[in-house]
TORPA-4810 file (N, C-alpha, C, O; in nm, 3 decimals):
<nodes>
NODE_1_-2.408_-2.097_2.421_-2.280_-2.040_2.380_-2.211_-2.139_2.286_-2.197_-2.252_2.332_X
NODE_2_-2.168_-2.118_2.166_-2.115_-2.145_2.085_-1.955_-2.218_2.117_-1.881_-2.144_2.181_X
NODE_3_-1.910_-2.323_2.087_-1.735_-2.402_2.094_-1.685_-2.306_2.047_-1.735_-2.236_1.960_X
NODE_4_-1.535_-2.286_2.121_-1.455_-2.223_2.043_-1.343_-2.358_2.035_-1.313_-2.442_2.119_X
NODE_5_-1.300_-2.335_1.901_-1.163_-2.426_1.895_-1.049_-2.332_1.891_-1.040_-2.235_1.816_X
NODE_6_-0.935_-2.383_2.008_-0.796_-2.297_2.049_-0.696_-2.375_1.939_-0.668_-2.495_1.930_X
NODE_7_-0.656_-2.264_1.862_-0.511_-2.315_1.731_-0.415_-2.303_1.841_-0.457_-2.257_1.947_X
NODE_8_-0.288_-2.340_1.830_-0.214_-2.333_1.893_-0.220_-2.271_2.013_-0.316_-2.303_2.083_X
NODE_9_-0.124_-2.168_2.070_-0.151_-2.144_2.183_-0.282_-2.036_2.196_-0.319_-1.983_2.300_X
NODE_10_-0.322_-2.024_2.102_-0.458_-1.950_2.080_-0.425_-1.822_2.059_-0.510_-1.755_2.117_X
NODE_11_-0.344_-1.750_2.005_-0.251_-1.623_1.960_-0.360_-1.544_1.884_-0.479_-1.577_1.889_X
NODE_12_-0.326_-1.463_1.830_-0.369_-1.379_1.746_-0.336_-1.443_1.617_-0.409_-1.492_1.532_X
NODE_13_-0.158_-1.425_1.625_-0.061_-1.478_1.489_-0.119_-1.608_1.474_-0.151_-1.634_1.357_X
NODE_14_-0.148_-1.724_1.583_-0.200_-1.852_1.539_-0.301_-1.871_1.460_-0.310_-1.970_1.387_X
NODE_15_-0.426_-1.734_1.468_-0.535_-1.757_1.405_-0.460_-1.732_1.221_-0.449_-1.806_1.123_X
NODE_16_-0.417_-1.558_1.260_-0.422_-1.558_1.158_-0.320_-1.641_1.020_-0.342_-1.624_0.900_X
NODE_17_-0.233_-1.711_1.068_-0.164_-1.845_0.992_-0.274_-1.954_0.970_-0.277_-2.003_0.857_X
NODE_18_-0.362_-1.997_1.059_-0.439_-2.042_1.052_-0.574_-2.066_0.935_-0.630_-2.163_0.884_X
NODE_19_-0.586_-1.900_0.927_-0.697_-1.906_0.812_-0.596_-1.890_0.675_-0.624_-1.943_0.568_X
NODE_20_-0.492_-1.821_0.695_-0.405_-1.816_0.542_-0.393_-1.936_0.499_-0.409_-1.945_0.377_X
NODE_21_-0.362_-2.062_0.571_-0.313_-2.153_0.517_-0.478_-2.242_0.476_-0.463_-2.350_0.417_X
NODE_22_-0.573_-2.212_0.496_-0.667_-2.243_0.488_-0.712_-2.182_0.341_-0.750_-2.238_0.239_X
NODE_23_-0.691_-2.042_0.375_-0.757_-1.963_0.214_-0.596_-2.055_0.115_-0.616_-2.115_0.009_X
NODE_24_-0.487_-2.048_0.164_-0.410_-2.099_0.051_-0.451_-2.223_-0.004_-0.436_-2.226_-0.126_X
NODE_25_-0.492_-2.311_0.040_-0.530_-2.458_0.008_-0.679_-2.424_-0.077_-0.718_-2.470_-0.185_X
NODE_26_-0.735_-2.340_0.002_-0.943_-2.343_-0.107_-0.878_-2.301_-0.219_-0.919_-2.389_-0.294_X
NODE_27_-0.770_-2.198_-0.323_-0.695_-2.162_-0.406_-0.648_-2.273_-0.506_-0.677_-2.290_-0.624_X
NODE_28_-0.579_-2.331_-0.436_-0.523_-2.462_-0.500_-0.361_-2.447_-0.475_-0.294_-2.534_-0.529_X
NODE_29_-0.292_-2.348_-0.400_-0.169_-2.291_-0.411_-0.099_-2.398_-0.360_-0.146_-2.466_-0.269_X
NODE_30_0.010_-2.420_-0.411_0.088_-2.528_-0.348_0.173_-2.514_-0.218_0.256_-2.423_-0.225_X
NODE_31_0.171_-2.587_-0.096_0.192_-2.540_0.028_0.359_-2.631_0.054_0.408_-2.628_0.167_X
NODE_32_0.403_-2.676_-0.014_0.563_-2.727_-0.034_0.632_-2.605_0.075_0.679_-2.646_0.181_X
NODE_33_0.636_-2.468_0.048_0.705_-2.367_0.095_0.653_-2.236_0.103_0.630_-2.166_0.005_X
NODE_34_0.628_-2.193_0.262_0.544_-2.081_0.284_0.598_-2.004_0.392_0.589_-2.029_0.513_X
NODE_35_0.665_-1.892_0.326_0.753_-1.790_0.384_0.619_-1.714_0.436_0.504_-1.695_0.397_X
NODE_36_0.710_-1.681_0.562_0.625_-1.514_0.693_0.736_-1.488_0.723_0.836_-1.558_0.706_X
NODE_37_0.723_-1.326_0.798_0.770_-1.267_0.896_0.702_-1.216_1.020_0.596_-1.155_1.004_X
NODE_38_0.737_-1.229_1.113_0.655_-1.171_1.254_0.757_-1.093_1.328_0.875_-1.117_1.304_X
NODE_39_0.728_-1.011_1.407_0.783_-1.014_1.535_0.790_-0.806_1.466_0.719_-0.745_1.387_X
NODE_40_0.878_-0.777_1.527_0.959_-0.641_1.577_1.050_-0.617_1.428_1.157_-0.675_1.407_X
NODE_41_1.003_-0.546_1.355_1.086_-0.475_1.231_1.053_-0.579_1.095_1.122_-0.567_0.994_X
NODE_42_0.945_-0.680_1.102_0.918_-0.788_1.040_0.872_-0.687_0.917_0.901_-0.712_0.800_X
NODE_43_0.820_-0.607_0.945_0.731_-0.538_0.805_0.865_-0.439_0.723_0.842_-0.411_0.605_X
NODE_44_0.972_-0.399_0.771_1.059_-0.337_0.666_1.070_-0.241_0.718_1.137_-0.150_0.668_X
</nodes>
């Protein structure tokens, strides 16, 4: 069986911040300031 490594509290949202900030950096995007929303009415 394969390691798993736990991101934070091992969330869903943890992963997926996780790989964004990952694909943002292979990009070259500058990570100074990186707006989200989560939760309950987050999408509009």
């Amino acid at each position: 069986m394969s390691e798993q490594n736990v991101i934070g509290k091992g969330t869903w949202i943890d992963k997926l911040a996780f790989e964004l900030i990952e694909r943002e950096k292979s990009i070259g995007r500058k990570m100074d300031l990186l707006r989200v929303e989560s939760g309950l009415g987050a999408s509009g």
